[in-house]
MIGUVEX-43535 format. One record per atom (N, C-alpha, C): x, y, z. Coordinates in steps of 0.02 Angstrom, whole numbers, plus 50000, padded with zeros to 5 digits. Last residue first. Layout:
BEGIN
XYZ
...
END
This chain:
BEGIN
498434932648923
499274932448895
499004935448847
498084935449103
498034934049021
498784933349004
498294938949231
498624932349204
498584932049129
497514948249265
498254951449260
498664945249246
496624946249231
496474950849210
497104951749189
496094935349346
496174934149268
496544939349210
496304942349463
496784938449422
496684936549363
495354952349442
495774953449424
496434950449420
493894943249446
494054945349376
494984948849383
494144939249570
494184934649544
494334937249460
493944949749653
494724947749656
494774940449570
492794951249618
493274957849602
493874953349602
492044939749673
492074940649598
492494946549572
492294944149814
492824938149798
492604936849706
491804953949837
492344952749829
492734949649809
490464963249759
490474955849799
491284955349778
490074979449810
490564974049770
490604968749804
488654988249810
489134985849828
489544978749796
489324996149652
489374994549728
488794993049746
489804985849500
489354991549536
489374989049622
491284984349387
490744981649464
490294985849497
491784979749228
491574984449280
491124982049329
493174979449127
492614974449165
492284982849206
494214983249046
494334975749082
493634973949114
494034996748909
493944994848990
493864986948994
494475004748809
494724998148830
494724996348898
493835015248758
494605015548783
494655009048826
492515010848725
493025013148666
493715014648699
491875010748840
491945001848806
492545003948745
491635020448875
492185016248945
492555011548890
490875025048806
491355029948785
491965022848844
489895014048807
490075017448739
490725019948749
489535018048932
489645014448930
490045011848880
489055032648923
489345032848973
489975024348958
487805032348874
488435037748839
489105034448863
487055022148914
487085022048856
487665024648849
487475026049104
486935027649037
487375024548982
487835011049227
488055017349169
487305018349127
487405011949395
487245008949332
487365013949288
488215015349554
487615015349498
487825013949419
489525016749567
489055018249613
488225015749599
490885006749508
490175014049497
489855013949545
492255002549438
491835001949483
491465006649491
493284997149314
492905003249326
492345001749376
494924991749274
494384988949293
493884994549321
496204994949154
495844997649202
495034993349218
497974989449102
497064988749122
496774990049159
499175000949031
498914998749089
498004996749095
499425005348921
499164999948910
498974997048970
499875021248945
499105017248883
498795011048893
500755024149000
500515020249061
499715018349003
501595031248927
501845027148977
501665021349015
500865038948836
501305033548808
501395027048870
499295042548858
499875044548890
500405037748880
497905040648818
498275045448780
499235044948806
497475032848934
497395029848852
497985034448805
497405043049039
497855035049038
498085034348970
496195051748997
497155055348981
497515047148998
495285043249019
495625046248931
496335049148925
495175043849130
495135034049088
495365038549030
494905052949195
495725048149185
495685044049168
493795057749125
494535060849098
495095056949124
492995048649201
493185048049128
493645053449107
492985053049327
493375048049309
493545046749245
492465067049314
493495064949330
493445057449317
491545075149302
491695067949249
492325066749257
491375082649430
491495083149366
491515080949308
492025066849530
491495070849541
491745075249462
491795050449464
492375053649515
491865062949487
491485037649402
490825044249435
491145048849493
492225026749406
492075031149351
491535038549374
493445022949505
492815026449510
492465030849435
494595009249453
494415016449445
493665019049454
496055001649467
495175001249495
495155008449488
497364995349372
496975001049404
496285000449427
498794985149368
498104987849337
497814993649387
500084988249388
499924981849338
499234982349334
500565006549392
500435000549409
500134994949357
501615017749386
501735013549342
501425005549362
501985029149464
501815020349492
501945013949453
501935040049395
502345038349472
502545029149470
500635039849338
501345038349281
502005038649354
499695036449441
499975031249393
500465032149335
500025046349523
500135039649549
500335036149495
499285057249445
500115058749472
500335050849509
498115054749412
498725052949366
499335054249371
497615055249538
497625048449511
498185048649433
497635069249587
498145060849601
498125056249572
496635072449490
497485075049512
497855069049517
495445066049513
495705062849470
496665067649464
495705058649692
495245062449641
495785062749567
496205048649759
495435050649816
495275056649755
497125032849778
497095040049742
496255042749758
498385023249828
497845023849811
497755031249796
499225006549807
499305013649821
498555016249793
499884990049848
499304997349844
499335002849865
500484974949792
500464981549834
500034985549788
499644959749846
499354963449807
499784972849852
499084949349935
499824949349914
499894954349879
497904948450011
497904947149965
498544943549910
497964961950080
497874954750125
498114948950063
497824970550016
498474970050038
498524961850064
496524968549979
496924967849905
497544968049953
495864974550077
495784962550077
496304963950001
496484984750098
496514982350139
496424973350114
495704991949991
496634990249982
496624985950043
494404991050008
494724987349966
495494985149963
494335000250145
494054992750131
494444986650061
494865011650094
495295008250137
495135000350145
493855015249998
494615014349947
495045006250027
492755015250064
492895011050022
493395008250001
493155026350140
493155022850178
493015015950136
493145039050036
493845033750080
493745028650116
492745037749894
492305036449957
492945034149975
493335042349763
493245047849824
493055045149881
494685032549696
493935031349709
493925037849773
495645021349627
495375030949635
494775029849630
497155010749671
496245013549658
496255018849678
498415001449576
497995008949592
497445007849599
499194989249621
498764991649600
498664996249614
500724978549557
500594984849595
499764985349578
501134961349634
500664966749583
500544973049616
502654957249708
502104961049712
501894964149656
503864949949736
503594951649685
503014953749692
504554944949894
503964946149849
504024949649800
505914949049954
505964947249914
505414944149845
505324954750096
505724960150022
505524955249951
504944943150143
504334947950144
504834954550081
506144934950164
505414933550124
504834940550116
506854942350232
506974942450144
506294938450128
506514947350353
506524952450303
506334949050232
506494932050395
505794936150381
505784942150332
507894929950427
507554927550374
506654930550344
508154940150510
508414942350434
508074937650398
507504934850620
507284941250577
507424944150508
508134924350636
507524923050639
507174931450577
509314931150673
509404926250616
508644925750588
509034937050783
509194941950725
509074936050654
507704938050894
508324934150880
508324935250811
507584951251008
507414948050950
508184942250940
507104951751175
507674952551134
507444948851072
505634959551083
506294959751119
506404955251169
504574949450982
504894953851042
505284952951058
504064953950814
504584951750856
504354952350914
502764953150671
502804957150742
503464953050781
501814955350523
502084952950550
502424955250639
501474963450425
501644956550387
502184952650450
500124975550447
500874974950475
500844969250443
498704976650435
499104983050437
499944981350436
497864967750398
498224966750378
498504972950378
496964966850532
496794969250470
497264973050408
497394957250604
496684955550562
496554962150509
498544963850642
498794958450603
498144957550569
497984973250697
498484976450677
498574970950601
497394965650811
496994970950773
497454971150717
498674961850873
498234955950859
497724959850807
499204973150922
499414970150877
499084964250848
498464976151014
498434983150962
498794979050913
498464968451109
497814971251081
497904973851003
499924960451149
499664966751136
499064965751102
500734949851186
499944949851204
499514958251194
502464953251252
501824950351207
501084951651220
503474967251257
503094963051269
502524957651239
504154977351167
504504974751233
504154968851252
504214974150984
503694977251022
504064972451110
504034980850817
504344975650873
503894979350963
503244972550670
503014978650742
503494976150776
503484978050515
503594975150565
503504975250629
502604983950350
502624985850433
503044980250465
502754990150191
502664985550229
503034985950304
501855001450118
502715001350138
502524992450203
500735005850064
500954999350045
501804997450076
500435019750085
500075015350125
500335008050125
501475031950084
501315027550133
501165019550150
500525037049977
501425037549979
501755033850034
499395039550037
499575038849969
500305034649964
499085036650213
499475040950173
499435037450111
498445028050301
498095030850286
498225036550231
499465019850371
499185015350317
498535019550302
500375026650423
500755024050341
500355021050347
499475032250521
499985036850502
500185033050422
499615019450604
498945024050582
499095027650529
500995018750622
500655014050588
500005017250580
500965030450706
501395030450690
501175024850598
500215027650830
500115032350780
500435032950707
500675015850880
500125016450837
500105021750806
502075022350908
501955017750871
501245016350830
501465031751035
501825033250956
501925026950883
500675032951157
500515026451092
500735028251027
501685040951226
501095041351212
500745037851135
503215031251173
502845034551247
502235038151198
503275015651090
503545022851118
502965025151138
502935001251063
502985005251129
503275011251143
503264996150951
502335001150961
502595003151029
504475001150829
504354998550900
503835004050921
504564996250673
504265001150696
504134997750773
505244995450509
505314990150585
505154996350619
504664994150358
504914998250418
504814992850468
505464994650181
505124989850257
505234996050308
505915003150088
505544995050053
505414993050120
505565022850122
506055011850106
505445006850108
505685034750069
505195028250044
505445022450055
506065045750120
506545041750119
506335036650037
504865055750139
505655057350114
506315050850092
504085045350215
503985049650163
504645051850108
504745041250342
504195035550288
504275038750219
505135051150358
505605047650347
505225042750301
503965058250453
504235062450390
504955057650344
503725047550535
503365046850477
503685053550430
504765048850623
504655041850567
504115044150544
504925059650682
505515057150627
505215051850583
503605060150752
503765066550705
504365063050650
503965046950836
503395046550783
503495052250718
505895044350845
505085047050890
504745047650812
506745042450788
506805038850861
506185042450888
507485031250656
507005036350677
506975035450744
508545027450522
508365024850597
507955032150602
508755018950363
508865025150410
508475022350473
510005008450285
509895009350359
509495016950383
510274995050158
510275001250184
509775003350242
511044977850199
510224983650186
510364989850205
511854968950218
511784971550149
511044976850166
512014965650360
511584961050314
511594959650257
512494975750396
513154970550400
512794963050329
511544983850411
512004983950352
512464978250342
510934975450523
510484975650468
511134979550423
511864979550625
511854973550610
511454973450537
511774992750634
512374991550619
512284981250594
510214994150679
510584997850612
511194994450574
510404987950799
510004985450750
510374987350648
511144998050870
511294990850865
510974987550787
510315007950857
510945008450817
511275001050823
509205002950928
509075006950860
509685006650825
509905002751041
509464993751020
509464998350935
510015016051088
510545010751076
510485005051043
508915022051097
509385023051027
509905018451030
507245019951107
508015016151121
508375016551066
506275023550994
506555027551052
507025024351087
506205018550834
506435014850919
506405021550944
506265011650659
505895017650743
505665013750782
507235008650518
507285005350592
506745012550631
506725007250364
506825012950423
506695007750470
507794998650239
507424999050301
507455002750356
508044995550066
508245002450130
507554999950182
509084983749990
508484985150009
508544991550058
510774987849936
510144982649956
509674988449969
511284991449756
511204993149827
510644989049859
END
């Protein structure tokens, strides 16, 4: 089966136009026609792209994109903005901070578009997990790791974090070792223990400097490296291609 793309329009006609042309493509089709449909669709559905028009009535579109790049389950679905006019604010923002892989305006020209879908489906993407409680860190990082080429999903305590990664099944993990309780080191141990996801490499970022106990117990379940905040970025990005090129 092809790829599934939520078409959201409040023009249901351009919406079902669209629809009928994008199967003709090979891509499965749901359509949304106000913000409440598309983001319970983002969710329920999970397609591989959304084509999201920012001009529905009380700035639904932004919300809308606010909305899938602040959700778990959300955040890595890749954006299209279409949009009635040019020179939007909200899309120039949108693009610096790599919220969307891109933007049309109406009338779109379709050929132009189908070729964009398939480059942007047709990536191979490293998956990564980070679990980390400071959100406004997690969003900093997935953000230059989306920028990056890099999909991301992310996790805010140690629950989620092992409901993502036997979900996810990602190509490595950033992990808050000082997750509150000693959560991070119980998901650096239940990983290790869990057939599925044992061999996944975890890279461990801290807040502060490990004790003796602390470092011992990271270094015996096979930790990739570790970065204390704040993180110089471009040595994070730099240890995790290596990380995920070994052989």
């Amino acid at each position: 089966m092809g790829k599934k793309i939520l078409v959201v329009d409040d023009e249901k006609d351009w919406a079902h136009t669209m629809s009928i042309r994008l199967e003709r493509a090979g891509y499965q089709v749901e359509v949304a026609f106000d913000p409440a449909q598309a983001m319970e669709k983002a969710v329920s559905s999970k397609p591989d792209l959304m084509l999201l028009d920012l001009m529905m009535p009380g700035g639904g579109g932004l919300k809308v994109l606010e909305y899938m790049r602040s959700r778990t389950k959300t955040f890595s679905i890749p954006v299209i903005i279409i949009t009635g006019k040019e020179g939007h604010n909200e899309i120039k923002e949108a693009e610096e901070k790599s919220m969307i892989v891109g933007y049309f305006t109406k009338p779109i020209d379709m050929e132009v578009l189908l070729v964009k879908l398939k480059e942007v489906l047709a990536k191979e993407r490293k998956k990564i997990l980070i679990v980390d409680d400071e959100e406004d860190w997690v969003r900093v990082l997935a953000i230059r790791l989306e920028h990056s080429g890099y999909q991301v999903a992310v996790a805010f305590d140690a629950a989620q974090a092992m409901e993502q990664a036997i979900q996810l099944k990602p190509d490595l993990i950033f992990l808050d070792i000082m997750l509150p309780a000693g959560g991070g080191l119980k998901v650096l141990e239940t990983i290790r223990k869990n057939p599925r996801i044992l061999s996944v490499p975890v890279i461990v970022i801290t807040g502060k400097e490990w004790d003796e106990e602390t470092r011992i117990a990271a270094g015996k379940l096979g930790v990739f490296g570790y970065f204390i905040k704040p993180v110089n970025m471009d040595e994070l990005l730099e240890r995790l291609n290596g990380v995920l090129t070994r052989e």
